[in-house]
DSSP file (Angstrom, degrees, kcal/mol; ACC not computed):
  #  RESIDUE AA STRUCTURE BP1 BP2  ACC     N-H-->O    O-->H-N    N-H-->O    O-->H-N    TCO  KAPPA ALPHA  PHI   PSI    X-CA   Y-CA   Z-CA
    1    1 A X              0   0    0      0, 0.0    24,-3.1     0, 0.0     2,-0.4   0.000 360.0 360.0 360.0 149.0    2.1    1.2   -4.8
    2    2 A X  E     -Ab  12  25A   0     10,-5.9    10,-3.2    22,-0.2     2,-0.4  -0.952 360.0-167.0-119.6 140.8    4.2    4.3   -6.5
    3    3 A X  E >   - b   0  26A   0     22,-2.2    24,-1.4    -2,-0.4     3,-1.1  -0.945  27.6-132.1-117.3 116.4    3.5    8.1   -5.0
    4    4 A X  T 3 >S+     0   0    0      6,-0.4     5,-1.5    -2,-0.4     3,-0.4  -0.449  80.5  15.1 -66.0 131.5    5.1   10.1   -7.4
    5    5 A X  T 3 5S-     0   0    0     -2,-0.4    -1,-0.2     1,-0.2    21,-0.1   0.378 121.9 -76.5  87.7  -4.4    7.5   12.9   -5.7
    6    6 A X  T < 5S-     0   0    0     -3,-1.1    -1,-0.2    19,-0.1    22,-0.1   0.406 110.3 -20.5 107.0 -21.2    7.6   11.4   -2.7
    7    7 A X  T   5S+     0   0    0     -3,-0.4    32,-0.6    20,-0.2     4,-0.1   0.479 104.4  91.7-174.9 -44.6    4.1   12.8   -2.0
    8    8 A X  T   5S+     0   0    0     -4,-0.3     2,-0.3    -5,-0.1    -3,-0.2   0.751  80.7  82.1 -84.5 -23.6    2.8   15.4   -3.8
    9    9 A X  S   <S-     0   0    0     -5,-1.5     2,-0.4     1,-0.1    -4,-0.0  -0.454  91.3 -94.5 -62.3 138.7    1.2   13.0   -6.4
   10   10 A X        -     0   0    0     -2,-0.3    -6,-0.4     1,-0.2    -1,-0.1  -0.550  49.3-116.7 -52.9 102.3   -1.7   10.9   -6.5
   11   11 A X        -     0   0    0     -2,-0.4     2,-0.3    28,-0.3    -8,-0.2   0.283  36.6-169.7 -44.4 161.3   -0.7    7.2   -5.2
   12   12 A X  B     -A    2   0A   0    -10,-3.2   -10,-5.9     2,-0.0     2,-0.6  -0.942  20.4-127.8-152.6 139.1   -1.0    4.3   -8.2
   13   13 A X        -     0   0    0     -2,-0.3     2,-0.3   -12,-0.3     3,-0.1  -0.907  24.8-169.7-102.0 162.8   -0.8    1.0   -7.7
   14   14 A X        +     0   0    0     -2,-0.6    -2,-0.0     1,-0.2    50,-0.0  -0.726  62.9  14.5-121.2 157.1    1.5   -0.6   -9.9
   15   15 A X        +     0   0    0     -2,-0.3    -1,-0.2     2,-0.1    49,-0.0   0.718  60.6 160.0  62.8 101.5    2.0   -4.8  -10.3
   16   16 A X        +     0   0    0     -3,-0.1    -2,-0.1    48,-0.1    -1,-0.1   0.715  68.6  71.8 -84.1 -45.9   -1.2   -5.5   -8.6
   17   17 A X  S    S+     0   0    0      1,-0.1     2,-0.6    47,-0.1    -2,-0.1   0.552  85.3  82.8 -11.7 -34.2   -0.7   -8.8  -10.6
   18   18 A X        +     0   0    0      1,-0.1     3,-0.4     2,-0.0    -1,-0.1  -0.796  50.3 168.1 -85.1  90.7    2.2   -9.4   -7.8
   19   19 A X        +     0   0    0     -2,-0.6    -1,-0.1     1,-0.2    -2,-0.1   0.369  65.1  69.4-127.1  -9.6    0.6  -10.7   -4.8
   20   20 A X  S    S+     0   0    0     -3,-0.1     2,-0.2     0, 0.0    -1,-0.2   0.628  98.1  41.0-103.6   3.5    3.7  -11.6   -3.3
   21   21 A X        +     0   0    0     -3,-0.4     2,-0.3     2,-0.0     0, 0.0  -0.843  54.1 174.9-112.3 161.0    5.3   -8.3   -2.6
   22   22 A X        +     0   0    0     -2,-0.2    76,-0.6   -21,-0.0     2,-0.3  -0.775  26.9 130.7-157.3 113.4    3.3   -5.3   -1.2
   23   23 A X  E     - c   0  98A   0     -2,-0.3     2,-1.0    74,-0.1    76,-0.2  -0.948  55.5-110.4-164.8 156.9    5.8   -1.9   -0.2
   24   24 A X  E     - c   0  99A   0     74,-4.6    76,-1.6    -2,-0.3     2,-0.8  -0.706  20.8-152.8 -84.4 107.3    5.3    1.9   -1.2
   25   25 A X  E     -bc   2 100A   0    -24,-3.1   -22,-2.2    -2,-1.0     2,-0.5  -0.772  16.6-168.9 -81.4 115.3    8.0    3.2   -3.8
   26   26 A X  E     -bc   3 101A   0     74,-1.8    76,-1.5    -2,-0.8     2,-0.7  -0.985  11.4-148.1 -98.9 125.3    8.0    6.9   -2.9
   27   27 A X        +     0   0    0    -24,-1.4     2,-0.4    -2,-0.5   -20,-0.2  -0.837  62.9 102.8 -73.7  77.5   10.0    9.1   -5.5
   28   28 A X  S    S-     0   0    0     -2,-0.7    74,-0.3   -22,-0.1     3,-0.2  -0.869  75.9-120.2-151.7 144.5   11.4   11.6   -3.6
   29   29 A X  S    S+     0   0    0     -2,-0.4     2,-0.2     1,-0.3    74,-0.1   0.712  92.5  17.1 -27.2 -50.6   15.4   11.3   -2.7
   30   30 A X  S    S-     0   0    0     72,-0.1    -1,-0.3    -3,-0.0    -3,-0.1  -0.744 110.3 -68.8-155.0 128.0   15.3   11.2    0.5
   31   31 A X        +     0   0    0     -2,-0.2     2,-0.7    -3,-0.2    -2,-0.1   0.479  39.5 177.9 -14.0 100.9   12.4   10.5    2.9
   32   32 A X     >  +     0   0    0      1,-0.2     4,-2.4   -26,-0.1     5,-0.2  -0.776   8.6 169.9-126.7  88.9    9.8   13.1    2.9
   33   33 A X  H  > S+     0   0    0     -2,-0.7     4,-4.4     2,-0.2     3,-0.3   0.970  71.1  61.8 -53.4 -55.9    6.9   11.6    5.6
   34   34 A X  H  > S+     0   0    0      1,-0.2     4,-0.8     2,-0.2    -1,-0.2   0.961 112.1  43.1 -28.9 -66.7    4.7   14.6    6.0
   35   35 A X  H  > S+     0   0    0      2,-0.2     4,-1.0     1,-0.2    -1,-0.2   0.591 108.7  47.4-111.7  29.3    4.3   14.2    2.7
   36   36 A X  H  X S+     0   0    0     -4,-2.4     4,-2.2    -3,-0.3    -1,-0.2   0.751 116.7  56.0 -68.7 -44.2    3.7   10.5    1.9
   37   37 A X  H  X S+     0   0    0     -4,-4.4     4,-0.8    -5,-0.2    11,-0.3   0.627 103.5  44.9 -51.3 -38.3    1.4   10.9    4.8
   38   38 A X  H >X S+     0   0    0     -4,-0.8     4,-2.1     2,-0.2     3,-1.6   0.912 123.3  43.3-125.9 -84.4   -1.0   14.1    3.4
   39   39 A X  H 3X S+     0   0    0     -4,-1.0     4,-2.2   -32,-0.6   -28,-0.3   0.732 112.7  46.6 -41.7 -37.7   -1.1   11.8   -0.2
   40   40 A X  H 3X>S+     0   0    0     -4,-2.2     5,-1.9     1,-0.2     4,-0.6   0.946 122.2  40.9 -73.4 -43.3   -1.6    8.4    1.3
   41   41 A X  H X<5S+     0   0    0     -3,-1.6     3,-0.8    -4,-0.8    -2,-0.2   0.828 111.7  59.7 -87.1 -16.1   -4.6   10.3    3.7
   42   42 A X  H 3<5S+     0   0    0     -4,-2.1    -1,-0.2     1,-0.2    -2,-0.2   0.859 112.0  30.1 -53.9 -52.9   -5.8   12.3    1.0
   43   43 A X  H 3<5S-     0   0    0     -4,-2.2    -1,-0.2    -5,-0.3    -2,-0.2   0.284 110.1-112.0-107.6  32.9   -6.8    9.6   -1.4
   44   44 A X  T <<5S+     0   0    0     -3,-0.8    15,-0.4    -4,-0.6    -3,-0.2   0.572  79.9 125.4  54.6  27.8   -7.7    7.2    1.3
   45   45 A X  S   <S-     0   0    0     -5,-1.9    11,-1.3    -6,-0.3     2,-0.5   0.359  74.7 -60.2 -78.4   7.1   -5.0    4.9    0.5
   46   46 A X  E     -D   55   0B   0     -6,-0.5    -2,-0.3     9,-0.3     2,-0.3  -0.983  42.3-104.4 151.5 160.7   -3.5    4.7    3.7
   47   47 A X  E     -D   54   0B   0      7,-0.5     7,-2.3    -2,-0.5     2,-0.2  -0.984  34.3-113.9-165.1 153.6   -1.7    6.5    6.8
   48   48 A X  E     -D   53   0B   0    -11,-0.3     5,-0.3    -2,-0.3     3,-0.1  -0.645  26.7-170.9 -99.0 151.1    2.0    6.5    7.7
   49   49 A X        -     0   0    0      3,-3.5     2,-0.5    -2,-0.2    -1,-0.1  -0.706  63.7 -52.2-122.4  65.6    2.8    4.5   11.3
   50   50 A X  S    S-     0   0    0      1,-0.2     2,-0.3    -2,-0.1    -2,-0.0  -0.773 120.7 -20.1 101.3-133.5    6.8    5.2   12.3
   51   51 A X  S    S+     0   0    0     -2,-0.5     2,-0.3    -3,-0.1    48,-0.2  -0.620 133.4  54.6-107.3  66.9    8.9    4.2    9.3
   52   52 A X  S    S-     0   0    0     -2,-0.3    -3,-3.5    46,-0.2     2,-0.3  -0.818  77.0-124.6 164.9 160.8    6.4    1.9    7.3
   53   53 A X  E     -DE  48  97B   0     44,-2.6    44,-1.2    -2,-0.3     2,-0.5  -0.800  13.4-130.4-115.3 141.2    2.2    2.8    5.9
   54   54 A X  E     -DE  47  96B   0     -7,-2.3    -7,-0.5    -2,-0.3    42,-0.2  -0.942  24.0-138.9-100.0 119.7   -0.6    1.1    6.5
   55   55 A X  E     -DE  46  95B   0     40,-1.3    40,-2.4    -2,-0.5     2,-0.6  -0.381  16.7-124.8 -74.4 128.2   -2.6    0.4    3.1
   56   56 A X  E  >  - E   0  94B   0    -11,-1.3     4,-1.5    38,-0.2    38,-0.3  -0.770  21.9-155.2 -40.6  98.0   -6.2    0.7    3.1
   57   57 A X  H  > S+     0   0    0     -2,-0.6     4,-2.5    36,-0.5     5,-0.2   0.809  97.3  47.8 -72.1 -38.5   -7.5   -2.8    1.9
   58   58 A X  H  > S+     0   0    0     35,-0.4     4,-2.8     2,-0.2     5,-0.3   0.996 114.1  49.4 -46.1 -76.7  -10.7   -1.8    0.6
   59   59 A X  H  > S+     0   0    0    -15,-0.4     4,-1.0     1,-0.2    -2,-0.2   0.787 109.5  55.4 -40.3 -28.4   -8.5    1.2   -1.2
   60   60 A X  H  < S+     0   0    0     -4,-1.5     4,-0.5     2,-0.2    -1,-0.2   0.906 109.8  44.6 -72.7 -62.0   -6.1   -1.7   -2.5
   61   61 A X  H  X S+     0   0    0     -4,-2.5     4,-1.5     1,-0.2     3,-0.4   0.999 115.4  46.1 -49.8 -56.1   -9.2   -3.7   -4.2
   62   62 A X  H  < S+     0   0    0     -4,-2.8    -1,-0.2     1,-0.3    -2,-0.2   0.880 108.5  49.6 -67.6 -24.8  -10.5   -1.0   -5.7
   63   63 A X  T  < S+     0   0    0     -4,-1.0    -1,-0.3    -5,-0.3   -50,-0.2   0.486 105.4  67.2 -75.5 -11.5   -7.1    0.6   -7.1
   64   64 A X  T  4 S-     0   0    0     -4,-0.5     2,-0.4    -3,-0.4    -2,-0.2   0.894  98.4-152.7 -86.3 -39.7   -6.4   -3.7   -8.8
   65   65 A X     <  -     0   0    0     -4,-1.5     2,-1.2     2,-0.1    -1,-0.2  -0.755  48.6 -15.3  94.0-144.9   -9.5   -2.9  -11.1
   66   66 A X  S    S+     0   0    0     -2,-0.4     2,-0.4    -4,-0.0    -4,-0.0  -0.729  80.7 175.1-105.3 107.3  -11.7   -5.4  -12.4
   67   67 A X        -     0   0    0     -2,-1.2    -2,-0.1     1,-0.1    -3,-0.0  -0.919  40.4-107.7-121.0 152.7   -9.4   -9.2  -11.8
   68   68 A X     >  -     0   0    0     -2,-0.4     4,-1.6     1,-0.1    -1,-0.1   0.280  44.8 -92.1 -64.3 175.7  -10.8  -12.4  -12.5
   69   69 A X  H  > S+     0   0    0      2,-0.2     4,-0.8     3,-0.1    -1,-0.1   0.291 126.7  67.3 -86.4   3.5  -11.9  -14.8   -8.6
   70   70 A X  H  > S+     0   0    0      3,-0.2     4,-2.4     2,-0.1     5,-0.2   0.819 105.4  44.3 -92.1 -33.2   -7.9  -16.4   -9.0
   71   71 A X  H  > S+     0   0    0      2,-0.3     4,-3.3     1,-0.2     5,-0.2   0.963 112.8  47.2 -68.4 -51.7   -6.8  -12.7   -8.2
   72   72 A X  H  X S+     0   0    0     -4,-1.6     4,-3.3     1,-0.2     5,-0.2   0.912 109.7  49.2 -60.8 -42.6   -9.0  -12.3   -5.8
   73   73 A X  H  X S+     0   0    0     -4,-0.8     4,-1.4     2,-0.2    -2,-0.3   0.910 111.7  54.4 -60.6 -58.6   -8.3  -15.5   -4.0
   74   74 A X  H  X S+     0   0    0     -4,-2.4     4,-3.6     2,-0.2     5,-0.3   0.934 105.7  51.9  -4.7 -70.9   -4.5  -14.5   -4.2
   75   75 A X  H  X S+     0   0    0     -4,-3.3     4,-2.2     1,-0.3     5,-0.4   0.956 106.8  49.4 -46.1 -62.8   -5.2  -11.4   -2.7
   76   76 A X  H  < S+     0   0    0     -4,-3.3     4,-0.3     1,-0.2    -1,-0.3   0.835 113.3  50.3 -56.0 -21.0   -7.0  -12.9    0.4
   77   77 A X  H  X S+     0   0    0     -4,-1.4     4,-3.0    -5,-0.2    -1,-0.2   0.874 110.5  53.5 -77.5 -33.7   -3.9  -15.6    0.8
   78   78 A X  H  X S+     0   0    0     -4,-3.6     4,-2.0    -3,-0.4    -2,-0.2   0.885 108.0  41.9 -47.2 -46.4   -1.9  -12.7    0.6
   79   79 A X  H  X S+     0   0    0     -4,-2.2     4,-0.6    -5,-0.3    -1,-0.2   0.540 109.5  60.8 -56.7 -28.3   -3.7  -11.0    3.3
   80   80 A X  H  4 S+     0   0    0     -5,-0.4     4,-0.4    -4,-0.3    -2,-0.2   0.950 103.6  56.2 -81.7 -49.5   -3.8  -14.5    5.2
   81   81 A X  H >X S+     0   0    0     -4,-3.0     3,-2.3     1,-0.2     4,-1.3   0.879 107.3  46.5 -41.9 -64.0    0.0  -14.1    5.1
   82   82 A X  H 3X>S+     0   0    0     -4,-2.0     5,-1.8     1,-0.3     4,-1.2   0.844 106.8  52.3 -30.8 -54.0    0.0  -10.8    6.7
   83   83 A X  H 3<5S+     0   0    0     -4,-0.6    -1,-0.3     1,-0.2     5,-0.2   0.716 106.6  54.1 -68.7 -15.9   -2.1  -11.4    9.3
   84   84 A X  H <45S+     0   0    0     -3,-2.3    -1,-0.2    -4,-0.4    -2,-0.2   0.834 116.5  41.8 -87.0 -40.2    0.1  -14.7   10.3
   85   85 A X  H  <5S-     0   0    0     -4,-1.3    -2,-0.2     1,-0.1    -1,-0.2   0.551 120.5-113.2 -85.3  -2.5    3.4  -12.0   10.3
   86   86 A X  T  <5S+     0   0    0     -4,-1.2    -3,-0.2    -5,-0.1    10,-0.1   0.554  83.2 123.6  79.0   1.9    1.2   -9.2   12.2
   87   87 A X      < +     0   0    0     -5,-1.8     9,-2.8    -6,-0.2     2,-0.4   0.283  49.8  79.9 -92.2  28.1    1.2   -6.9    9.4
   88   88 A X  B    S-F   95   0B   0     -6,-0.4     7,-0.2     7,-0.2    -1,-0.0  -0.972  86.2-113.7-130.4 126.4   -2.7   -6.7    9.1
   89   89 A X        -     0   0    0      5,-2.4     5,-0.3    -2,-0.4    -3,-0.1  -0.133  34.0-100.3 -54.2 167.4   -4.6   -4.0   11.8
   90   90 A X  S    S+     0   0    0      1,-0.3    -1,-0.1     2,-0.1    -2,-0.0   0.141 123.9  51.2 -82.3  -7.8   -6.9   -5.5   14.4
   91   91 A X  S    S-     0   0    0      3,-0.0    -1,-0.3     0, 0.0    -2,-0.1   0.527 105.8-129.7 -92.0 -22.7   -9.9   -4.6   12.5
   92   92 A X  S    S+     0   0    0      2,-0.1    -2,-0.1    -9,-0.0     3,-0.1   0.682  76.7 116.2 103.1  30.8   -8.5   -6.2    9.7
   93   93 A X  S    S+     0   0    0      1,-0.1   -36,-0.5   -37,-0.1   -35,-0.4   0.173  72.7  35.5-113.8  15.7   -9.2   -3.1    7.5
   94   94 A X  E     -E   56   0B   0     -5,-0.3    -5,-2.4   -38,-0.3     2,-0.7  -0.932  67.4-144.8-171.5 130.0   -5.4   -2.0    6.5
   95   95 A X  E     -EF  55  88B   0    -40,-2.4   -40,-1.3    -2,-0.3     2,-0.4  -0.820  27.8-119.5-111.5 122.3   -1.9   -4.2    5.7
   96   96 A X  E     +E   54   0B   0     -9,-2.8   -42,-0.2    -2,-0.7     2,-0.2  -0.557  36.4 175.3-120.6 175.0    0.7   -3.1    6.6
   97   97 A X  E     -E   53   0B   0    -44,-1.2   -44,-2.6    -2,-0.4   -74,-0.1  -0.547  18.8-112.4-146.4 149.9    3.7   -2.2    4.2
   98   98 A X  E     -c   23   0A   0    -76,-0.6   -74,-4.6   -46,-0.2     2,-0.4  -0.354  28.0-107.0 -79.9-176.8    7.6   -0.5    3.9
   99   99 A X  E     -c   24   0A   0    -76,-0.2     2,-0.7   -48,-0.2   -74,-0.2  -0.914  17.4-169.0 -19.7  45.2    9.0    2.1    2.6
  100  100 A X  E     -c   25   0A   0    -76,-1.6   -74,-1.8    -2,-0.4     2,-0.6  -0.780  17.6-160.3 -84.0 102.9   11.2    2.2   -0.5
  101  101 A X  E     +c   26   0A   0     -2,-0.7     2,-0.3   -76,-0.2   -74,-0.2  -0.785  45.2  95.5-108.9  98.4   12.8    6.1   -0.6
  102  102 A X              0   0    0    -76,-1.5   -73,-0.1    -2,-0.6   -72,-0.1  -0.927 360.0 360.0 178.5-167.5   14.1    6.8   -4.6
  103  103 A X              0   0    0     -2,-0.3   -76,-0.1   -76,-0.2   -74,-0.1   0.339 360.0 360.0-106.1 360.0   13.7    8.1   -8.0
């Protein structure tokens, strides 16, 4: 996922195709939470925890577009992955993801 500015931008994901990485590139120079936080809750991608987001999964599907049932089956092994490392909430409704801080 990109938020351009750090925040003030409308999140995108980018690679969705990439099913083996998942982290937020924020464009801002140096870490501005508040407002990664405001954008992520704004367009229901998502809500900042500490130093790391948690991604909406629903918001994650719908942001991929229209992908074939091998993507989708990716995605849910992806998701199986997470859940083995503890990075998927206890409702099972958000995965969660770092941080990358640059331009």
């Amino acid at each position: 996922m990109y938020v351009p500015d750090g925040g003030p931008g409308v999140p995108q994901l980018c690679m969705a195709e990439d099913l083996g990485a998942l982290s937020v590139r924020a464009a801002a120079g140096s870490p501005r939470w508040e407002l990664l936080s405001r954008a992520l809750g704004a367009a229901g991608a998502g809500e900042v925890a500490g130093d790391h987001v948690w991604l909406d999964i629903a918001w994650l599907r719908s942001a991929a577009g229209d992908r074939d049932q091998d993507w989708h089956d990716g995605f849910t092994g992806m998701l199986a992955h997470a859940a083995g490392r503890g990075w998927l909430s206890a409702d099972g409704g958000r995965v969660r993801a770092h941080v990358e801080w640059g331009r």
